[in-house]
N, C-alpha and C positions, 0 to 999 in steps of 0.2 A: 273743579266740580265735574264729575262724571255726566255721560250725557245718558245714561240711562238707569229710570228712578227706579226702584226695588219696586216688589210687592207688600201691599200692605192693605190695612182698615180701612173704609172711609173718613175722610177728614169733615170733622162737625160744620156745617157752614157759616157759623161765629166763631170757628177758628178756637173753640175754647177747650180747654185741656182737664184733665180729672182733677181734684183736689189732693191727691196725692203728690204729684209732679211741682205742685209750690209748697205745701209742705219744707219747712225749713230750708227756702230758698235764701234767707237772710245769711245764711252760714256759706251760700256757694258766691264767687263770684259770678258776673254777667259780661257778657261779651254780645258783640252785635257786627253779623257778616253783611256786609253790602254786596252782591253779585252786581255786575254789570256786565250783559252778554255781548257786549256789538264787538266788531273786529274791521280793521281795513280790509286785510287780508286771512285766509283761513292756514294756519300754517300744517304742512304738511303730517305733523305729527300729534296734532293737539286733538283730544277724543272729549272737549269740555264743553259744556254746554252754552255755546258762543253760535254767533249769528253777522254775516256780510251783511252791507246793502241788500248786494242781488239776492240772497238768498232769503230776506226777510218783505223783498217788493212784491206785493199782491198779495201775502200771507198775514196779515193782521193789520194793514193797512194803516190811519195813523195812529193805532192804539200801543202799535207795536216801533212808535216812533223813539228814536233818542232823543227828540226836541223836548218830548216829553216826559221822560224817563223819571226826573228827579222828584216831580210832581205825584208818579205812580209810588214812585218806591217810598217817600213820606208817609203816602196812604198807609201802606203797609205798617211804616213804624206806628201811627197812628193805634193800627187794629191791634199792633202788640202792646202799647199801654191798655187798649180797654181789656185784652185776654190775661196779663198777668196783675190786672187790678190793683191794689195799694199795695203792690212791692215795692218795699221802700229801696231797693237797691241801684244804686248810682251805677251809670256803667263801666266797667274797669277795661274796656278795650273794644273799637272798633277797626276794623279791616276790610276796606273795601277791593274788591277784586274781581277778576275778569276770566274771561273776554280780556280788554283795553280800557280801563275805567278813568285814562285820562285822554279816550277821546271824545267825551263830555267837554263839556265846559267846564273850566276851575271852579267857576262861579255852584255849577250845580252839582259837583262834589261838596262844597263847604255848605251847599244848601240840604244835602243830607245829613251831613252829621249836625248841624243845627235844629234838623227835626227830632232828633235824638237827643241832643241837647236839652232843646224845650219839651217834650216828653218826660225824658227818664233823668237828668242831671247828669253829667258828666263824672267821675273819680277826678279827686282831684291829682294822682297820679296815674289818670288815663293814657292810654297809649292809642293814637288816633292813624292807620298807617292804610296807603292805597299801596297799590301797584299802578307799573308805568312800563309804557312803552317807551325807549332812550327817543325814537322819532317825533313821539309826541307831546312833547315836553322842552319845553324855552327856558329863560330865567322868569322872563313874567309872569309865567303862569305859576312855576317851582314858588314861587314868592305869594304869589296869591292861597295857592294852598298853604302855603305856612303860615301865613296872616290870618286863615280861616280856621287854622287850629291841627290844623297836619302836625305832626313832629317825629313819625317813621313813614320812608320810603324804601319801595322796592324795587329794583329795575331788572327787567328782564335784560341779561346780557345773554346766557346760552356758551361762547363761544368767541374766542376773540380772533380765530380765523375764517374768512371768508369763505373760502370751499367749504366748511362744515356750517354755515349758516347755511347757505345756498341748498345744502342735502335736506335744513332742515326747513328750508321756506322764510327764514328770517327776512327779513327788510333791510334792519338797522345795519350801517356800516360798522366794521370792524374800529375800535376806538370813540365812537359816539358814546356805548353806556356811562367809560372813565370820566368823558368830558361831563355826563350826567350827574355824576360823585363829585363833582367839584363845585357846579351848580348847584346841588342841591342843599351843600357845606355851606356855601356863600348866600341862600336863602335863610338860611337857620335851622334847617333840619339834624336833632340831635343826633335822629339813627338811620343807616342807608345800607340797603340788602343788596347784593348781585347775587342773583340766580344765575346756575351755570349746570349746562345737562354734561356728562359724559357718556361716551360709546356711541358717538352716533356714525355711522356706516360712513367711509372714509377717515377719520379723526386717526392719527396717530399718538403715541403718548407724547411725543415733542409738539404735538398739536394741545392737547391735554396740558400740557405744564406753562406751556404760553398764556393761556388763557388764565390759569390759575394764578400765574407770577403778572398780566393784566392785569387782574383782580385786585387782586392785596395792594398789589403797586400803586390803585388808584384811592385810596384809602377808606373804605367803607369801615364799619363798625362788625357786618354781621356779613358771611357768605353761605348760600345754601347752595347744596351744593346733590343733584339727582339723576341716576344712572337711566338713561332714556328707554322706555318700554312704547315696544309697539303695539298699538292697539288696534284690534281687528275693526275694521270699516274705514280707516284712516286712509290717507293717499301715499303718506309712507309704508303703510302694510303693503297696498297696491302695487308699488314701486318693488318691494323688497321678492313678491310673489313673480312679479314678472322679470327678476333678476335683474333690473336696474343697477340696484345698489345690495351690498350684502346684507346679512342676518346680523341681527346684533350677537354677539358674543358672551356669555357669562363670565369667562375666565376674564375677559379682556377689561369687564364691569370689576372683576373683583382687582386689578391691577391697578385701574384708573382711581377705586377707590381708596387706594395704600397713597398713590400718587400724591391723592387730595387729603389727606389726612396729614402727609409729611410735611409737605408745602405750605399748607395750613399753620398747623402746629409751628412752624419752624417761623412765621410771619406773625407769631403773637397769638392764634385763635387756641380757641377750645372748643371741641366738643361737646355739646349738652341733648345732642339728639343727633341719630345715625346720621343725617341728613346735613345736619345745620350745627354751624361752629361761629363763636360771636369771641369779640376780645375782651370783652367783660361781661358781669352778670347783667351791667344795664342794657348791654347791648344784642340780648336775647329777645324774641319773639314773643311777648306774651299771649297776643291772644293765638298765637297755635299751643303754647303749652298750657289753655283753657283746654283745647279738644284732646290734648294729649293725656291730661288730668281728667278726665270728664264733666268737667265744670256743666255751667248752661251758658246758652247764645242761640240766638235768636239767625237767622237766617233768613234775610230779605233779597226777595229779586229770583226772576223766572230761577228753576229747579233747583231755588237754594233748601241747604239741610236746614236742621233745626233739631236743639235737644234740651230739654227743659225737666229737670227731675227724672229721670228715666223713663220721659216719653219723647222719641221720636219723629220728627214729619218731615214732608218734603212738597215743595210749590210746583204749581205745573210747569212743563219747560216752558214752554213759546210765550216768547214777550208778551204779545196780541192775546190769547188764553191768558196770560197772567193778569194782563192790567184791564180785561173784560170783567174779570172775578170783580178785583177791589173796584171796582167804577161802579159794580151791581152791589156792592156792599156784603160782598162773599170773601169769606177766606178763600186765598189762594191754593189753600195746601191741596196737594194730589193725594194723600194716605198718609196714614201713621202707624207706627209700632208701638206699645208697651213695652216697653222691658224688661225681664224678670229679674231675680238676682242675680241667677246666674248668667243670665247675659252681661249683667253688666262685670259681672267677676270679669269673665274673658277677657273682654273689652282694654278691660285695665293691662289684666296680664299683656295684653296682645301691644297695648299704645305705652304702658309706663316702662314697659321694657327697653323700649328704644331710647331712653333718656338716661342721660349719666347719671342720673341714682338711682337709679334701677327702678322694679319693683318689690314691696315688701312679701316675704316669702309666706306672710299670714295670707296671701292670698290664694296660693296653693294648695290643692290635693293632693294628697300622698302619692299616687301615681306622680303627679308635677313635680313635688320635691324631690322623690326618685331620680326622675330626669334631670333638677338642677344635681344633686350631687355627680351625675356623670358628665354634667356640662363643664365642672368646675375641672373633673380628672381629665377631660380634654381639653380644659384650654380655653373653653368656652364661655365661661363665667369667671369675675375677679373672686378669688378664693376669700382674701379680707371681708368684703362687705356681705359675701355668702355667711359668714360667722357673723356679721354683723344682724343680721335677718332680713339682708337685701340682694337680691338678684345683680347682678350687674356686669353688662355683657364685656368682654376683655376686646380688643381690637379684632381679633380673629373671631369673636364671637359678632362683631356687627357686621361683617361679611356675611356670616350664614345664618342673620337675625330672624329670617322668616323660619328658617329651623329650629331654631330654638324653642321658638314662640311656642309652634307649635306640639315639640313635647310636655313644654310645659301645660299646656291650658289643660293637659288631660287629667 
């Protein structure tokens, strides 16, 4: 989650949305984001809207506590049963995420999606899935989230050697996330993600395959898999400005990413999104391919999104600001967008593209389709599914996918 919120409208202070935006909401699925911003440590690279100790002591004092946290963010789901009123829609996936959302307690992770639970009903093939720190996380607790209704997990690996954690501020040692995948098998969790960045200033691609052949080795179901971008205010931009450590590279992003594609592929996975390869269709992400789809989901917790029929919001960052709102019986939300049509055309074109069935080419303008026909003579698009009436980028097209995107949306 980005730590810096857009511009937009003021947010109503019942939180209540136009009657267009539920408008045959029965036809969309529902999804529901948990943010949880706290962090041990701030890692050098992360630009998300995450919060220390030290850095949250004397800035919203105990409102802006994790003791309390579980307690705030109920509120929350609360406000969004009374803003989406008698939607009868169960919710087909929750994702809680961070910050470190399992340095809570287990107890008051399962105490969230229980308020959700009791709210809105759960799908009964809901996808219930946190992120995890490999540190922070035992059997006892892997086991208690699984008892409490967990059944995807994600672990942040990054990296299975130590000089490239070290560039990027990790903690965890080298080989803890695998011992994680094994744990979390042996609690009963059906699906388990390893995230893993490449390009990070030192990494070689022997560093790169290691981690990769880690990965798969350890048996996870789903790997995502993301080329490290530095973001201005960070302490790795700082670093990289005062010649610490180098620049990251593009050519070297697009090499890493052939790497992880082969290794991948050659270990059983698929591709279903630039990013993310899973070894079956179970073992995909759904509720990111709700945002990918532009579904609705609810987004709870300091500077979470939110999109609901083609309206837009987002919550104030700071915990303390967040849980002052709900404690005064205010919406949280910082501003909102509408959407128009053609925002949301873009949108599509911009997010369904990146997914292995592309997008449908009904959603183009002749300038766009223009541009696919020259994507296809370069290589850039699969020629079949382009006959089909669907875009769909070729391997060398999801190298240069932000390019793509871009001629098409015109």
């Amino acid at each position: 989650m980005p730590s810096v919120l857009p511009d937009g409208e003021p947010m109503p202070e019942d939180g209540a949305l136009p009657p267009s935006a539920l408008h045959g909401g029965a036809d969309r699925p529902l999804g529901f984001y948990l943010h949880v911003p706290y962090c041990a440590t701030r890692c050098g690279y992360c630009d998300f809207n995450t919060y220390t100790a030290t850095e949250l002591r004397g800035s919203g004092g105990v409102l802006a506590s994790r003791d309390n946290y579980a307690q705030t963010l109920t509120d929350e789901v609360r406000l969004a049963r009374k803003v989406l009123g008698d939607d009868p829609r169960p919710v087909r996936t929750v994702f809680v995420g961070g910050g470190t959302p399992t340095l809570l307690a287990a107890g008051d992770l399962v105490r969230m999606l229980g308020a959700i639970r009791d709210e809105f009903g759960l799908a009964d093939d809901a996808e219930v899935t946190t992120e995890a720190n490999p540190e922070s996380v035992d059997p006892a607790y892997l086991a208690e989230l699984r008892e409490g209704g967990f059944d995807r997990i994600s672990f942040g690996m990054q990296s299975a050697r130590q000089h490239v954690l070290k560039v990027l501020d990790r903690t965890h040692t080298p080989g803890r996330p695998e011992a994680c995948v094994a744990e979390a098998r042996a609690a009963g969790f059906d699906h388990v993600n390893l995230d893993l960045i490449y390009g990070t200033p030192g990494e070689s691609d022997d560093d790169w395959r290691a981690s990769l052949e880690a990965a798969v080795g350890a048996g996870p179901d789903h790997v995502s898999a993301y080329a490290l971008i530095v973001e201005e205010g960070t302490q790795l931009a700082r670093r990289i400005r005062r010649g610490e450590v180098p620049m990251t590279d593009d050519d070297v992003h697009a090499d890493r990413y052939l790497i992880a594609d082969s290794v991948l592929a050659d270990a059983g996975f698929a591709w279903y999104e630039v990013s993310n390869w899973a070894t079956s269709e179970a073992g995909r992400c759904l509720h990111n391919e709700l945002y990918w789809r532009g579904a609705d989901w609810w987004g709870a917790g300091p500077g979470a999104h939110s999109h609901v029929g083609g309206v837009r919001w987002w919550n104030v960052k700071h915990p303390g600001a967040y849980a002052a709102a709900l404690a005064a019986g205010r919406s949280p939300g910082a501003g909102r967008e509408l959407l128009s049509d053609e925002d949301r055309r873009v949108e599509r074109v911009l997010l369904e593209l990146r997914l292995r069935d592309g997008c449908p080419l009904s959603l183009l303008r002749p300038a766009g389709l223009a541009a696919a026909e020259r994507a296809v003579g370069d290589g850039l698009l699969e020629p079949a599914p382009y006959a089909g009436g669907r875009a769909v980028l070729t391997l060398r097209g999801r190298l240069l996918a932000d390019a793509v995107v871009r001629d098409l949306v015109d």
